[in-house]
VEXDREN-2710 file (C-alpha; in Angstrom, 1 decimal):
% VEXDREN-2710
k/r/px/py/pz
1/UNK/261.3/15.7/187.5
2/UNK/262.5/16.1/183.6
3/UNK/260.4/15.4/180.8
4/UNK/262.5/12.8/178.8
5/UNK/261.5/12.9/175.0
6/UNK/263.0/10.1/172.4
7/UNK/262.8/10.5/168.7
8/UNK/263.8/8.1/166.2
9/UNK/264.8/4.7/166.0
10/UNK/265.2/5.8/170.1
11/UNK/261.7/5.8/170.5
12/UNK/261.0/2.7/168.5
13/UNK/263.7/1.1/170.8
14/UNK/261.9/2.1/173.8
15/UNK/258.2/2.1/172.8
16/UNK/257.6/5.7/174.4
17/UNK/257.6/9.2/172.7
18/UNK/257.8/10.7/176.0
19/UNK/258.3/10.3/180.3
20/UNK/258.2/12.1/182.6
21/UNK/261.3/11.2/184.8
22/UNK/262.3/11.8/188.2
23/UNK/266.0/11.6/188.7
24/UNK/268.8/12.3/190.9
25/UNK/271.7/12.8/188.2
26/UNK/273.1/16.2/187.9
27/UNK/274.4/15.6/184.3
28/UNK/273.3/14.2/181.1
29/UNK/275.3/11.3/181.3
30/UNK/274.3/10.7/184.4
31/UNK/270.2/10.7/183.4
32/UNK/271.5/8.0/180.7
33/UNK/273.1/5.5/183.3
34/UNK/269.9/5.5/185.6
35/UNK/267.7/4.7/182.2
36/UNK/270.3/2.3/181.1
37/UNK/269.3/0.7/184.6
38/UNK/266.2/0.4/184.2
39/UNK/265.3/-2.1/181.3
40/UNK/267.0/-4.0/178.6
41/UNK/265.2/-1.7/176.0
42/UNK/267.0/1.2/177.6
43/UNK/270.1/-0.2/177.6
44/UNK/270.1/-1.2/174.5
45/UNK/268.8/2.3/172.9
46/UNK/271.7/4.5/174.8
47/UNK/274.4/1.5/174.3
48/UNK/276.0/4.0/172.1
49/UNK/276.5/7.3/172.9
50/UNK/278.2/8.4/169.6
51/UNK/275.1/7.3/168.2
52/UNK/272.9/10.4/169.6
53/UNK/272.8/13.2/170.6
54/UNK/271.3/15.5/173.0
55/UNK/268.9/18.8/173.1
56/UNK/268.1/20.2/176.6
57/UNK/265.3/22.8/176.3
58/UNK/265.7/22.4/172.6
59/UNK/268.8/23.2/172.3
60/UNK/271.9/21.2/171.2
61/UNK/273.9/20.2/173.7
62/UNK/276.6/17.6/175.7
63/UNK/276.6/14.4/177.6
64/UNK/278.4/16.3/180.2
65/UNK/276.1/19.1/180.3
66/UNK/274.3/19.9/183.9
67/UNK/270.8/19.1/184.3
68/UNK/270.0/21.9/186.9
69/UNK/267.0/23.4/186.1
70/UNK/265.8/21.4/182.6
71/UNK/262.8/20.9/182.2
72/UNK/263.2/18.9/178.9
73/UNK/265.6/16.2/177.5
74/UNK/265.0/15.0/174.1
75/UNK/267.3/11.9/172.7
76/UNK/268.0/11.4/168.6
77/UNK/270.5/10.4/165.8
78/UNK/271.9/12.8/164.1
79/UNK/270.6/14.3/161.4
80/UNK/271.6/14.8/158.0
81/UNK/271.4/16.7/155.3
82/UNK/270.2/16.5/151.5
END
């Protein structure tokens, strides 16, 4: 089980802050096809990839990166400065 954590216009697209998660994936990538799977308002928050990015534990990290032993995924755009 990974706790899941959106932020954004990602939340606003899914209606949640946070869920818990149970998953079989073994990568990043593979965590955003089973949401993708699971409702339209998934699908439609993680259509594009190069709009996000990923922090696993709070820190920055890949698409490809491993899940094994997170405990926390959080989903946002990208910041930027000013």
């Amino acid at each position: 089980m990974v706790e899941v954590m959106y932020f954004a216009w990602v939340r606003e697209r899914i209606g949640e802050p946070r869920e818990k998660v149970e998953t079989t994936a073994t990568t990043v990538a593979g965590l955003v096809d089973e949401l993708r799977s699971r409702e339209p308002r998934y699908a439609e928050a993680f259509k594009d990839l190069s709009a996000l990015r990923v922090a696993l534990d709070q820190e920055l990290s890949d698409f490809d990166a491993p899940l094994a032993g997170v405990r926390e995924v959080a989903f946002f755009p990208p910041m930027t400065g000013g």
